[in-house]
N, C-alpha and C positions, 0 to 999 in steps of 0.2 A: 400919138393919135393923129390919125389923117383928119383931114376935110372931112372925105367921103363919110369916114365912122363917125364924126361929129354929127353930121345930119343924118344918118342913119338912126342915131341916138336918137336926136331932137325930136324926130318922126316917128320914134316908136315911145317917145315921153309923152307927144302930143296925144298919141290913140290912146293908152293908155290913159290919161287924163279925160279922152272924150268920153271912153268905154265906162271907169269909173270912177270920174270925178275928184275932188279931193276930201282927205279927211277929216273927220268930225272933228268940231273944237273941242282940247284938252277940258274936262271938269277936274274943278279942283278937288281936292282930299277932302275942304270944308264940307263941300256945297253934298259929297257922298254919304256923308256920318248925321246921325242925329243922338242926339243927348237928349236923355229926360229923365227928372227924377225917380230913383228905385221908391217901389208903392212900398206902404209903413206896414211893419210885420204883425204878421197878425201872433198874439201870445197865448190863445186855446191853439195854435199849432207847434209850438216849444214844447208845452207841457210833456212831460214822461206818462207814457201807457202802457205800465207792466205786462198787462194782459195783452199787446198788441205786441210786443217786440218778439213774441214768440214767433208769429206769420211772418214779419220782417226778415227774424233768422232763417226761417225753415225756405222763404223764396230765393234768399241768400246764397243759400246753399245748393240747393239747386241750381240756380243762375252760373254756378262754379263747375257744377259735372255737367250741365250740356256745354 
């Protein structure tokens, strides 16, 4: 590398720098996540509903042929 290219370089580091700027500070992995307790399950929604698991199959299956 010459002179010449060195400053050519520096000169087109600087505009580049003026035009835009420098990069944002890294955030950390922590500071992106948040944790919070899973809500407690509700047990009238466990229950088995004979009568309802008919609708369940029948949209089932459908959901399969489109």
């Amino acid at each position: 590398m010459t002179m010449q290219d060195s400053t050519a370089q520096d000169s087109g580091s600087a505009m580049r720098r003026a035009r835009f700027g420098a990069l944002p500070e890294r955030i950390a992995y922590e500071d992106m996540v948040e944790t919070k307790e899973a809500s407690p399950r509700d047990p009238a929604q466990d229950t088995c509903n004979p009568e309802g698991a008919g609708n369940l199959l029948s949209c089932l299956a459908w959901d399969l042929v489109l």
